[in-house]
C-alpha positions, 0 to 999 in steps of 0.5 A: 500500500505504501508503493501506492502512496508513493506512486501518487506523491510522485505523479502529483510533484510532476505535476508542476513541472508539467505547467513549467513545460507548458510555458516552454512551449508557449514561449517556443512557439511565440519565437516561431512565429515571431522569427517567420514574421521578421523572415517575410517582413525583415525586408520592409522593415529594414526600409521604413528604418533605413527612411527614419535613419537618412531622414535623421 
């Protein structure tokens, strides 16, 4: 009985790791989307900068 007890502890002390993972996750795929985004739009970005830099 007491495996069971200590079987149930360590499911219980996983689980908050498994809210850490799931913030790990959520970061990873907001760097995913935000690396696509500079991929496709880096171009025009780096000439509304370049404008604003001669502009100065």
């Amino acid at each position: 009985m007491s495996l069971v007890h200590s079987l149930i502890a360590r499911i219980r002390s996983e689980e908050d790791g498994q809210g850490l993972a799931e913030y790990a996750l959520i970061l990873a795929l907001i760097a995913i989307v935000a690396i696509v985004a500079l991929i496709f739009l880096g171009g025009q970005v780096s000439t509304i900068l370049s404008t604003v830099g001669n502009s100065i």
